[in-house]
Chimera marker file (.cmm) of the C-alpha trace (Angstrom):
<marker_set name="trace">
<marker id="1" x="0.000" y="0.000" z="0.000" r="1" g="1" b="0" radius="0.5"/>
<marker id="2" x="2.476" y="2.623" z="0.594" r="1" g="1" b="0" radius="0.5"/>
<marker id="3" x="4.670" y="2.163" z="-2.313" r="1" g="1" b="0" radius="0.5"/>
<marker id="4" x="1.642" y="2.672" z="-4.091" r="1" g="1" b="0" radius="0.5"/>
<marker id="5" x="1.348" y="6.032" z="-2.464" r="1" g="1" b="0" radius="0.5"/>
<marker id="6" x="5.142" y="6.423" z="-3.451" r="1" g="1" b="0" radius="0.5"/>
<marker id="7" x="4.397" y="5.609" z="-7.021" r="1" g="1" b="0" radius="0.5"/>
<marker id="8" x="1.205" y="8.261" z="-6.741" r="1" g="1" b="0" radius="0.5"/>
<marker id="9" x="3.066" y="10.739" z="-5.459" r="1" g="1" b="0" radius="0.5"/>
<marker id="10" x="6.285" y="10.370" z="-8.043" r="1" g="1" b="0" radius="0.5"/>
<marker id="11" x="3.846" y="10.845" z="-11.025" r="1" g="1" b="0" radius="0.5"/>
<marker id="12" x="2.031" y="13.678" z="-9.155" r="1" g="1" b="0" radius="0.5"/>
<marker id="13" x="5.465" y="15.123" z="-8.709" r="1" g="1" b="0" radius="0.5"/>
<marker id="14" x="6.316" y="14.638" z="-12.647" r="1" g="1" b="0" radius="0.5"/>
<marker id="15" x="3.288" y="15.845" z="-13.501" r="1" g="1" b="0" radius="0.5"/>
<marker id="16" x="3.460" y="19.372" z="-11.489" r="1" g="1" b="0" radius="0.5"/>
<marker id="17" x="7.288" y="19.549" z="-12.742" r="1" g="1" b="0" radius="0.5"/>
<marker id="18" x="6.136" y="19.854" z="-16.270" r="1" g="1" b="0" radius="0.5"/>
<marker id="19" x="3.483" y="22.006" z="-15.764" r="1" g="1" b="0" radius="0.5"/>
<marker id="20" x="5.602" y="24.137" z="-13.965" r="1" g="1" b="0" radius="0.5"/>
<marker id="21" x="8.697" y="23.810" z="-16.506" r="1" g="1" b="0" radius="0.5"/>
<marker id="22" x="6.167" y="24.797" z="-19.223" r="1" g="1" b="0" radius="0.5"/>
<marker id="23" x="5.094" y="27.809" z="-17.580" r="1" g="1" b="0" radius="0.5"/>
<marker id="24" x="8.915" y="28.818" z="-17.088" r="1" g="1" b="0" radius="0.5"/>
<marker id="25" x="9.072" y="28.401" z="-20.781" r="1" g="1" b="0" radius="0.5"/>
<marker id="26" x="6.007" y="30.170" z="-21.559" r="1" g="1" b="0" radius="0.5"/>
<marker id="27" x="7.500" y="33.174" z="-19.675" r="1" g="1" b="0" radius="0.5"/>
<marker id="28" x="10.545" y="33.185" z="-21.181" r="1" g="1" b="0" radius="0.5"/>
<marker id="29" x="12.230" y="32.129" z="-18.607" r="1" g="1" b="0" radius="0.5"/>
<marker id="30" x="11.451" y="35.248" z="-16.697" r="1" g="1" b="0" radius="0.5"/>
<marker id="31" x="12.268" y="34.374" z="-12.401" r="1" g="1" b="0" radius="0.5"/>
<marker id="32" x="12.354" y="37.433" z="-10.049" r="1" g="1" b="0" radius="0.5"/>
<marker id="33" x="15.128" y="38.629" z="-9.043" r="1" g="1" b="0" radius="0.5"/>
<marker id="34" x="15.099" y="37.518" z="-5.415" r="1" g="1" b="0" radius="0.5"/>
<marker id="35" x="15.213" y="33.863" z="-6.754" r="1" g="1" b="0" radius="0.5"/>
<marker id="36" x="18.601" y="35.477" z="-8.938" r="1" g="1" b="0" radius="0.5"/>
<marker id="37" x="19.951" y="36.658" z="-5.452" r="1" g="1" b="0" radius="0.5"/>
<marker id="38" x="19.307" y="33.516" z="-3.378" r="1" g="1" b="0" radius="0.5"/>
<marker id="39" x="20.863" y="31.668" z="-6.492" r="1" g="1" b="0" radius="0.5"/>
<marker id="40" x="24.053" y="34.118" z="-6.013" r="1" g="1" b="0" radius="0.5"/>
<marker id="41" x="23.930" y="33.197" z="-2.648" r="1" g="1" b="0" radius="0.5"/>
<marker id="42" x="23.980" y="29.464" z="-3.191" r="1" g="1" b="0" radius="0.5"/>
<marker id="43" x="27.012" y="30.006" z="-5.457" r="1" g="1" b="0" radius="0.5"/>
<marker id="44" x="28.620" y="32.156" z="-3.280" r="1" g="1" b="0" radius="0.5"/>
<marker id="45" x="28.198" y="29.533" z="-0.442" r="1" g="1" b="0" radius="0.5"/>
<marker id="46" x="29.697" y="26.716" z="-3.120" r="1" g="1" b="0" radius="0.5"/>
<marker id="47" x="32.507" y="28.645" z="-3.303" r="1" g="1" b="0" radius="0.5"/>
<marker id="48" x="33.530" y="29.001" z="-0.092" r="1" g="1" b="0" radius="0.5"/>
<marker id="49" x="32.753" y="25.040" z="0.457" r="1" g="1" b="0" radius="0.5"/>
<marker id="50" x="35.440" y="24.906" z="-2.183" r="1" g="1" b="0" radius="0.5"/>
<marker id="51" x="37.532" y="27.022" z="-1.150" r="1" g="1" b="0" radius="0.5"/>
<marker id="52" x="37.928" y="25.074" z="2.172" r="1" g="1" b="0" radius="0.5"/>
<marker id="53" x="37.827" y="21.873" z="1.505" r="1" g="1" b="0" radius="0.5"/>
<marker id="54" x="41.061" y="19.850" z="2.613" r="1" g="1" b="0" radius="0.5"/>
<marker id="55" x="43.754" y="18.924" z="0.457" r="1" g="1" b="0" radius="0.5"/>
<marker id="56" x="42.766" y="15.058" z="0.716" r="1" g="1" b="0" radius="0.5"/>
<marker id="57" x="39.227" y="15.298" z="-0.303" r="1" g="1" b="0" radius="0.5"/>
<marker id="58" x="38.011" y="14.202" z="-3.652" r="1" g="1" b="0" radius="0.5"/>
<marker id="59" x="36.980" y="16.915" z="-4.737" r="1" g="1" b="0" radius="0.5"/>
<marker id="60" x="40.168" y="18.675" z="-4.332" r="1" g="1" b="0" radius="0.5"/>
<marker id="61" x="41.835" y="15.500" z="-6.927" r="1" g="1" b="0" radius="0.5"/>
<marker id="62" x="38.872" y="16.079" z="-9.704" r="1" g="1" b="0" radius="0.5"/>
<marker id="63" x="39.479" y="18.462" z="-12.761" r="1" g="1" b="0" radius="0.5"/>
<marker id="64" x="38.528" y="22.331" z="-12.649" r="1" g="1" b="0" radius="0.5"/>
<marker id="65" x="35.709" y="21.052" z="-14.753" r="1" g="1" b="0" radius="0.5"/>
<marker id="66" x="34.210" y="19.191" z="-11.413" r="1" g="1" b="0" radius="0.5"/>
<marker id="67" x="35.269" y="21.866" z="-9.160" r="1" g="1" b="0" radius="0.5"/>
<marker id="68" x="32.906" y="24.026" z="-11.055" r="1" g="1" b="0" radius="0.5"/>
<marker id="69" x="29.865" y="21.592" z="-10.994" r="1" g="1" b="0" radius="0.5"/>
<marker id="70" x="30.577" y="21.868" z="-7.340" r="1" g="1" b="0" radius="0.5"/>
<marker id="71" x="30.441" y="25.028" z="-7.098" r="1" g="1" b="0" radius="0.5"/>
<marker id="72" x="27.503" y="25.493" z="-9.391" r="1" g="1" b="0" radius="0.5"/>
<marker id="73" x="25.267" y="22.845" z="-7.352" r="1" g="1" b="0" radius="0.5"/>
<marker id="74" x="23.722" y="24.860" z="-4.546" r="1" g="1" b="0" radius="0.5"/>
<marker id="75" x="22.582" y="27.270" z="-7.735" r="1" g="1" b="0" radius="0.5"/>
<marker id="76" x="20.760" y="24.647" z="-9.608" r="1" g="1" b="0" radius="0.5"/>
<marker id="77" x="18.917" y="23.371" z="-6.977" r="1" g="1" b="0" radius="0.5"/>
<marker id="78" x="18.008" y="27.023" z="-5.588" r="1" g="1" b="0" radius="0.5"/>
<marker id="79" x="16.251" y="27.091" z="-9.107" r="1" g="1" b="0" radius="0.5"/>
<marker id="80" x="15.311" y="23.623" z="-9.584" r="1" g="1" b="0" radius="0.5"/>
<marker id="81" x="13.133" y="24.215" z="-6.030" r="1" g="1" b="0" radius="0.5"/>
<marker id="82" x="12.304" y="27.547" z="-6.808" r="1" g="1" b="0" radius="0.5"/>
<marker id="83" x="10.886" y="26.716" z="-10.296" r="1" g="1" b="0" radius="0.5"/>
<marker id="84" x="9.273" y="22.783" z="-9.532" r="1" g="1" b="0" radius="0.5"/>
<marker id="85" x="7.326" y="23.796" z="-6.763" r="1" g="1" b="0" radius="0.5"/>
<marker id="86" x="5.359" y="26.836" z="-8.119" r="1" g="1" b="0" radius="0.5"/>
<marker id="87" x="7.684" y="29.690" z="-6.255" r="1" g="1" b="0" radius="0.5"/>
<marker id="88" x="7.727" y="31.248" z="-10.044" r="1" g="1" b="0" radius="0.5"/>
<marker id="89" x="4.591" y="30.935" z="-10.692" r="1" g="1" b="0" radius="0.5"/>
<marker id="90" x="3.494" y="32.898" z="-7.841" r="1" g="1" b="0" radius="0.5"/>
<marker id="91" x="6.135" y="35.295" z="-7.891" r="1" g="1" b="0" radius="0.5"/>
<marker id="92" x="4.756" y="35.927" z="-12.178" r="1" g="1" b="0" radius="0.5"/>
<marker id="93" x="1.207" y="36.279" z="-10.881" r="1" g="1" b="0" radius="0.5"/>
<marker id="94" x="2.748" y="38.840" z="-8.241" r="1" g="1" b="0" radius="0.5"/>
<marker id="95" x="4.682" y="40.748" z="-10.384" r="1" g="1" b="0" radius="0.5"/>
<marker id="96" x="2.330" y="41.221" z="-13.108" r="1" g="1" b="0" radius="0.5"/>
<marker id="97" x="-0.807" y="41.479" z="-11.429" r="1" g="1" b="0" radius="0.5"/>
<marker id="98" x="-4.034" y="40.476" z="-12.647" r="1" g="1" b="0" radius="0.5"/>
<marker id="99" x="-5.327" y="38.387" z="-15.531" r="1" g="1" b="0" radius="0.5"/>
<marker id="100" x="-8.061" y="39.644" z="-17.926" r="1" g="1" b="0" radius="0.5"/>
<marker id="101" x="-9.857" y="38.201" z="-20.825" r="1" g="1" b="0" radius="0.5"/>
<marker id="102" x="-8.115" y="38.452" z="-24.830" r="1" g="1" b="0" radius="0.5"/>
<marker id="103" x="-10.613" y="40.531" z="-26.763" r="1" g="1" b="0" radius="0.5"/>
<marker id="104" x="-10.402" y="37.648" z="-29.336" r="1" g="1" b="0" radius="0.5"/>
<marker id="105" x="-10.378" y="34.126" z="-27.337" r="1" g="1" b="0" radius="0.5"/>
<marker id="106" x="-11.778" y="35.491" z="-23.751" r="1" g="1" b="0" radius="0.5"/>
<marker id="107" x="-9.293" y="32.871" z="-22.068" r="1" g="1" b="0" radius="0.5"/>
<marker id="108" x="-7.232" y="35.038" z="-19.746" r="1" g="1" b="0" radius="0.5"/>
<marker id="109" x="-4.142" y="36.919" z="-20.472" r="1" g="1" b="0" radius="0.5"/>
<marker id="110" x="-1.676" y="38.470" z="-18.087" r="1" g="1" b="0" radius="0.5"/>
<marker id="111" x="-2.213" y="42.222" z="-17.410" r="1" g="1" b="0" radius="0.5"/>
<marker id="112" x="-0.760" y="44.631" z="-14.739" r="1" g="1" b="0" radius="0.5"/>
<marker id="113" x="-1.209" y="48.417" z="-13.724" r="1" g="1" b="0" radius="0.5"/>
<marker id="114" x="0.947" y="51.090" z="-15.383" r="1" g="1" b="0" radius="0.5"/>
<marker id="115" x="0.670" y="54.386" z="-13.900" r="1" g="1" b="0" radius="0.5"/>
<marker id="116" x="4.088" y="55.948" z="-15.682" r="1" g="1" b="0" radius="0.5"/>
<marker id="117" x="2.291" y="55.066" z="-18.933" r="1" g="1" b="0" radius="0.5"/>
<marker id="118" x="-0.243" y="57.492" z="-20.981" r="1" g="1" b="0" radius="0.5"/>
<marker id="119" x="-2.734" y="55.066" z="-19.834" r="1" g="1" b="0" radius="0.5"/>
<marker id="120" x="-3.865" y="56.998" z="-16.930" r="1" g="1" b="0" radius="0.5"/>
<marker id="121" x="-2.974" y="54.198" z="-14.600" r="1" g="1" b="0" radius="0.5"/>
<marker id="122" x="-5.308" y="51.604" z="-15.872" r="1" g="1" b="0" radius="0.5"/>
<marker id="123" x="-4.432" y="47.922" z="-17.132" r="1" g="1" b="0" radius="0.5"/>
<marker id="124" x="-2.691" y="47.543" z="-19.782" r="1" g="1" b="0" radius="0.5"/>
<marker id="125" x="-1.098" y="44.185" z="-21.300" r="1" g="1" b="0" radius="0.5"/>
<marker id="126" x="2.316" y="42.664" z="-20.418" r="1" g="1" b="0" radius="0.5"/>
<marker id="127" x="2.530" y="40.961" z="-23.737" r="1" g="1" b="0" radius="0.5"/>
<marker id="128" x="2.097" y="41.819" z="-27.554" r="1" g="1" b="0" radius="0.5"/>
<marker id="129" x="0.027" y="38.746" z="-28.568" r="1" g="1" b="0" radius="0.5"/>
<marker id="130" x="-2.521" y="36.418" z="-27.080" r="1" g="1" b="0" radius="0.5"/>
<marker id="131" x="-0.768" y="33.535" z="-25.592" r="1" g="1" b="0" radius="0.5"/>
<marker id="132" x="-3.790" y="31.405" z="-26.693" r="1" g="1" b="0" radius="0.5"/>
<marker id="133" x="-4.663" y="32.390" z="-29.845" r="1" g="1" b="0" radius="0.5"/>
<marker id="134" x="-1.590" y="34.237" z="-31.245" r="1" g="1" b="0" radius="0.5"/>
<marker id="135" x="-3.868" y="37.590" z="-32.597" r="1" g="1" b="0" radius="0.5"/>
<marker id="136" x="-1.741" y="40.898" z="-31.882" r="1" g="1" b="0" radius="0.5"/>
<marker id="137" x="-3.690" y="43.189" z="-29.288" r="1" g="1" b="0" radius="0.5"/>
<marker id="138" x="-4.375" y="46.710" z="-31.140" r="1" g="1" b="0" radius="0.5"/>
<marker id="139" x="-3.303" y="49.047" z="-28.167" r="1" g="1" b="0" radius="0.5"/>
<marker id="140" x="-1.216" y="47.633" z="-25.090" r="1" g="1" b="0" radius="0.5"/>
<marker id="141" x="-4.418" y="49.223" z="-23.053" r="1" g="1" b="0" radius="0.5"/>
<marker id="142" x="-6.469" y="47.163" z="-21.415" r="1" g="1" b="0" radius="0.5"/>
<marker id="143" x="-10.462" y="48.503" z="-22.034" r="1" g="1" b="0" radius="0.5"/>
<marker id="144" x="-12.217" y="48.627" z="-19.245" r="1" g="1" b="0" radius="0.5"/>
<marker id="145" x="-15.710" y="46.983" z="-18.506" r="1" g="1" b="0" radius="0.5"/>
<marker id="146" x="-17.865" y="49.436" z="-20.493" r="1" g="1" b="0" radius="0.5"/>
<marker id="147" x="-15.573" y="49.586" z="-23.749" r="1" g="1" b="0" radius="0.5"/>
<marker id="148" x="-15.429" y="45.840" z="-23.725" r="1" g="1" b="0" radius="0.5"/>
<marker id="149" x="-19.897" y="45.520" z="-23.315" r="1" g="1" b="0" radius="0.5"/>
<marker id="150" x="-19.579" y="48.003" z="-26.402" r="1" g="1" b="0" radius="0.5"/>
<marker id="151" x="-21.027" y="51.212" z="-24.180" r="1" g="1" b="0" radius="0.5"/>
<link id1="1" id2="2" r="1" g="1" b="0" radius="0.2"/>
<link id1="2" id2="3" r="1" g="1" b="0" radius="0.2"/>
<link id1="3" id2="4" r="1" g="1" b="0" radius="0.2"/>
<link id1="4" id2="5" r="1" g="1" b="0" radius="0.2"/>
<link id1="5" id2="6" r="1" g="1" b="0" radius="0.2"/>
<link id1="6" id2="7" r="1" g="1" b="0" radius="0.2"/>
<link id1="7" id2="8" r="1" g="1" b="0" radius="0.2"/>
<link id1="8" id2="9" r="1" g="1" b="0" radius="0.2"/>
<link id1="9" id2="10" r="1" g="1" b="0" radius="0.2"/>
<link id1="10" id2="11" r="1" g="1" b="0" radius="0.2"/>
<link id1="11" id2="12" r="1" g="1" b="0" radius="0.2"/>
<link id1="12" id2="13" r="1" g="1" b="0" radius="0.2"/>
<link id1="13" id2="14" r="1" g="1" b="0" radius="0.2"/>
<link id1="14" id2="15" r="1" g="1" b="0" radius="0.2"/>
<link id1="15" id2="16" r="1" g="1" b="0" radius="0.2"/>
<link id1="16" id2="17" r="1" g="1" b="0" radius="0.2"/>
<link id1="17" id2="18" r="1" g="1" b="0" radius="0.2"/>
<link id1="18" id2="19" r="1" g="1" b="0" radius="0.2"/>
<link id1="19" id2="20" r="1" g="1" b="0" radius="0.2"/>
<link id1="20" id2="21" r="1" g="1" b="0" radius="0.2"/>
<link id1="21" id2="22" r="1" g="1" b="0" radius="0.2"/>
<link id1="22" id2="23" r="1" g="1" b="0" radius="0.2"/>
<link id1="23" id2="24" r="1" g="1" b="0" radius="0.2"/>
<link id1="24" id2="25" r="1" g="1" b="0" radius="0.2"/>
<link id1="25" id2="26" r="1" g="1" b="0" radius="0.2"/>
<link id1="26" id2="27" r="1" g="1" b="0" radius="0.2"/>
<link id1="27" id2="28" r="1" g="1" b="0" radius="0.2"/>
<link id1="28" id2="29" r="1" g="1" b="0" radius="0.2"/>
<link id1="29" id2="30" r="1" g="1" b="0" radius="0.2"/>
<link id1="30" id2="31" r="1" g="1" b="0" radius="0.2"/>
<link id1="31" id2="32" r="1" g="1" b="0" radius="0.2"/>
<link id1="32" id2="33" r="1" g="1" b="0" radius="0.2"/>
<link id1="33" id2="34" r="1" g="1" b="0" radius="0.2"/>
<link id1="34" id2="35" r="1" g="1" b="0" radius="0.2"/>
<link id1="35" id2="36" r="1" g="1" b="0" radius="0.2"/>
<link id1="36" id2="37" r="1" g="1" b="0" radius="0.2"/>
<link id1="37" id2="38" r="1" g="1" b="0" radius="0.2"/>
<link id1="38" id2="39" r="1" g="1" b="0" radius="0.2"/>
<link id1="39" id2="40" r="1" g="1" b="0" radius="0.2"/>
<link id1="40" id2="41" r="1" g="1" b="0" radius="0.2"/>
<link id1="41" id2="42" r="1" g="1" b="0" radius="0.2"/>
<link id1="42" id2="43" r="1" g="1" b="0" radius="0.2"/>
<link id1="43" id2="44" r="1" g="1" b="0" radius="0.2"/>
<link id1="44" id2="45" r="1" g="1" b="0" radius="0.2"/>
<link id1="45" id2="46" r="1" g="1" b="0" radius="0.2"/>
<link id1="46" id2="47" r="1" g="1" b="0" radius="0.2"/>
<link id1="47" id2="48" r="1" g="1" b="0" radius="0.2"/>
<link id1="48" id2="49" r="1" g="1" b="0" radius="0.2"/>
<link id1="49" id2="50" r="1" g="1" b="0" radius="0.2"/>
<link id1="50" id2="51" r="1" g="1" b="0" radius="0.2"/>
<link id1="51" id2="52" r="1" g="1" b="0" radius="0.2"/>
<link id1="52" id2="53" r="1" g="1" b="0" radius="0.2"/>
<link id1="53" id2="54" r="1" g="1" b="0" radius="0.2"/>
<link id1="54" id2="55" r="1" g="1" b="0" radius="0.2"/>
<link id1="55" id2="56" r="1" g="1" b="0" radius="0.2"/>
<link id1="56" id2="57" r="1" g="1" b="0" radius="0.2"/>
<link id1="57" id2="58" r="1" g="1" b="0" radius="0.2"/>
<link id1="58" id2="59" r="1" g="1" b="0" radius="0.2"/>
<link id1="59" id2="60" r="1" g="1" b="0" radius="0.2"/>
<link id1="60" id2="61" r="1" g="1" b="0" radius="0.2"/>
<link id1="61" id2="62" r="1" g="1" b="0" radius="0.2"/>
<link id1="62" id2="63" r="1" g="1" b="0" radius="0.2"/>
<link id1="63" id2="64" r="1" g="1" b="0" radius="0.2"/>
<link id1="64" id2="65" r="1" g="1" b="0" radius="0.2"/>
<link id1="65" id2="66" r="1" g="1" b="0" radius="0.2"/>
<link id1="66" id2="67" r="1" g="1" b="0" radius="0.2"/>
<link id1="67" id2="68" r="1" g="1" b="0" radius="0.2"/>
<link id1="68" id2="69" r="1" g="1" b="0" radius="0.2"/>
<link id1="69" id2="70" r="1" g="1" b="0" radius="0.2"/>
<link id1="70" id2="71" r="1" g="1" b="0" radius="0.2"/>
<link id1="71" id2="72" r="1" g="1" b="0" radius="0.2"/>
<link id1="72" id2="73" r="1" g="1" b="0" radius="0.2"/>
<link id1="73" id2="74" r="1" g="1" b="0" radius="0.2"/>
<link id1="74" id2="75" r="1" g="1" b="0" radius="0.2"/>
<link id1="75" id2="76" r="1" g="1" b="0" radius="0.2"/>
<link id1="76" id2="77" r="1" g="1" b="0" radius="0.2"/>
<link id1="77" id2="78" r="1" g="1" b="0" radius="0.2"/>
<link id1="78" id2="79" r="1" g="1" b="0" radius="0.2"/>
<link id1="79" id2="80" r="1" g="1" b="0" radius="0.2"/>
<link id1="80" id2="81" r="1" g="1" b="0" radius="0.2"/>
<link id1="81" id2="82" r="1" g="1" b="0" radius="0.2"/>
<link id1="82" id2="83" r="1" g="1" b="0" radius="0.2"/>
<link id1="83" id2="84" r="1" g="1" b="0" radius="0.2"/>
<link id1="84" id2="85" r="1" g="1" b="0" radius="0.2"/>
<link id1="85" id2="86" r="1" g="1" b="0" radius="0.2"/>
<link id1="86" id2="87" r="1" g="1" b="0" radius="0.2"/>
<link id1="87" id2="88" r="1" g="1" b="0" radius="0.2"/>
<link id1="88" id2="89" r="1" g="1" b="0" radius="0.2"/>
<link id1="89" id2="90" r="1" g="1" b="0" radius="0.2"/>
<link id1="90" id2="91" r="1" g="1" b="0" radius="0.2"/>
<link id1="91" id2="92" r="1" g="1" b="0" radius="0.2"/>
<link id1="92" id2="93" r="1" g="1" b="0" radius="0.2"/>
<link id1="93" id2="94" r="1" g="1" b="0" radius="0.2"/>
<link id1="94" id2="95" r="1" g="1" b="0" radius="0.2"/>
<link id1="95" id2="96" r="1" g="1" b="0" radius="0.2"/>
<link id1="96" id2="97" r="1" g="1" b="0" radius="0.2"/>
<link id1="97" id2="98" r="1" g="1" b="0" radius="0.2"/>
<link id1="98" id2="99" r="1" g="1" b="0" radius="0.2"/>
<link id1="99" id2="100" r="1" g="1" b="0" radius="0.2"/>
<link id1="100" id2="101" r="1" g="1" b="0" radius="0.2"/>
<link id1="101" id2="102" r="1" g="1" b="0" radius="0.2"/>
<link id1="102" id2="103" r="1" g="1" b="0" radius="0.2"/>
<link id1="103" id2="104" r="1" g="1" b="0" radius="0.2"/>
<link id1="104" id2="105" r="1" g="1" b="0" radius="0.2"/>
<link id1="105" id2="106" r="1" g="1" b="0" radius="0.2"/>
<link id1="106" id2="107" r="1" g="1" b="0" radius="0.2"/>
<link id1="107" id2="108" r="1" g="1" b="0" radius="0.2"/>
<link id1="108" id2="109" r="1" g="1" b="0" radius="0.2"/>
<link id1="109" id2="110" r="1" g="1" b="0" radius="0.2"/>
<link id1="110" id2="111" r="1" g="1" b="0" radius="0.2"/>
<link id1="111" id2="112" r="1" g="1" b="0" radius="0.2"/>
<link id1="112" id2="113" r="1" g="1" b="0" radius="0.2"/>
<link id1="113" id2="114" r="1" g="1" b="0" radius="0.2"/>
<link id1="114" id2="115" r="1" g="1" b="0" radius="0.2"/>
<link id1="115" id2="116" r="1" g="1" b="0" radius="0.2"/>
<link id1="116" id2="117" r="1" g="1" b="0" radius="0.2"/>
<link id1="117" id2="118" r="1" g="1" b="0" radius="0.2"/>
<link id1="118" id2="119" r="1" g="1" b="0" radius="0.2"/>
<link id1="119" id2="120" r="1" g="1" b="0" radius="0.2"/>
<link id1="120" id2="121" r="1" g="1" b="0" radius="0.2"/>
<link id1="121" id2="122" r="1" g="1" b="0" radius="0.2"/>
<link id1="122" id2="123" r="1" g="1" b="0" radius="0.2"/>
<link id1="123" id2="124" r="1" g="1" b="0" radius="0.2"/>
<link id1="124" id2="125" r="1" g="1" b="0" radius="0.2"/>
<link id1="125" id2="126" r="1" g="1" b="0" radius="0.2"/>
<link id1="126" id2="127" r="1" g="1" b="0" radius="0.2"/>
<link id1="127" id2="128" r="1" g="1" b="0" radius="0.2"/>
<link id1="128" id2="129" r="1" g="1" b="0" radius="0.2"/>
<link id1="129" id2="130" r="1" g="1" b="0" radius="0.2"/>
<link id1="130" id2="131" r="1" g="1" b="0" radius="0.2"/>
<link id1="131" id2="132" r="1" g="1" b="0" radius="0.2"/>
<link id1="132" id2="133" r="1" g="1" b="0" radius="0.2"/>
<link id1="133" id2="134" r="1" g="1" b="0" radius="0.2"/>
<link id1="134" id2="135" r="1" g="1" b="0" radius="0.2"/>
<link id1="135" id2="136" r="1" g="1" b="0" radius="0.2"/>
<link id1="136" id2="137" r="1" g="1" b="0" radius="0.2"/>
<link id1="137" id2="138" r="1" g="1" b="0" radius="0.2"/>
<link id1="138" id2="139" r="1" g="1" b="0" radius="0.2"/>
<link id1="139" id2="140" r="1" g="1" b="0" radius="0.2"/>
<link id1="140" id2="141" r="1" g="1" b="0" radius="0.2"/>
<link id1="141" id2="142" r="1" g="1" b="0" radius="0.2"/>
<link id1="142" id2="143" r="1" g="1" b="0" radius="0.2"/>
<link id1="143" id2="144" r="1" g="1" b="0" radius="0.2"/>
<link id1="144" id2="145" r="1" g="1" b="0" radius="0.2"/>
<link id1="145" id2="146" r="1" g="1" b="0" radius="0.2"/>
<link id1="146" id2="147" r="1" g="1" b="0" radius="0.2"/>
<link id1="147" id2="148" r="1" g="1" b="0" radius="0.2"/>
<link id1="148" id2="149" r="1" g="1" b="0" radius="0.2"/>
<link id1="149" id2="150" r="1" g="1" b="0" radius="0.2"/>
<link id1="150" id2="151" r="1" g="1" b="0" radius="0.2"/>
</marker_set>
């Protein structure tokens, strides 16, 4: 019965790391810069590790190639965490605020507020094109409720 569960969860797990690596993807590969910092933190912390590391280790035998895998560990899993288990995602929804429908498909499309822009501080859209259905919006503004009933 539990490896069952253990089998469950793995594909559960596979399943939420591609839906997660496809919305990494789908934002260009966009992370905040927080996750950039703790990343630089990570490698900083590597470095150190190797740095110290007594003349008898292995790690101290293998090639500069190795040494620099080393290093670059803590980094990859920093992001490998940070991306797998939906801290990006969150952190995108953040950043960019709300979602609101594509004039041509209605499925939702990221939008934020912009109140440096000539758009009075309303919505306007974080990308050129739909997501969905690939039609270029006319004006990055967002219409509001009464210009989208037609009023």
């Amino acid at each position: 019965m539990l490896k069952g569960f253990r089998i469950l969860h793995a594909v559960l797990l596979i399943l939420a790391a591609i839906g997660f690596l496809t919305f990494w993807v789908r934002t260009r590969f966009w992370l905040p810069k927080y996750a950039h910092l703790l990343a630089a933190i990570g490698g900083a912390v590597g470095l150190w590790c190797l740095a110290n590391t007594p003349d008898d280790a292995p790690i101290s035998k293998q090639s500069a190639i190795a040494k620099l895998l080393f290093v670059l560990g803590l980094p990859a899993i920093v992001y490998f965490f940070f991306v797998l288990y939906g801290g990006q995602r969150a952190a995108y929804e953040r950043h960019f605020g709300t979602s609101v429908p594509c004039p041509y498909c209605k499925l939702p499309v990221p939008a934020r507020h912009n109140p440096n822009s000539t758009t009075d501080g309303k919505l306007s859209y974080t990308e050129r094109k739909c997501r969905h259905c690939g039609q270029t919006f006319e004006s990055q503004r967002v219409p509001d409720e009464a210009e989208r009933r037609g009023g």
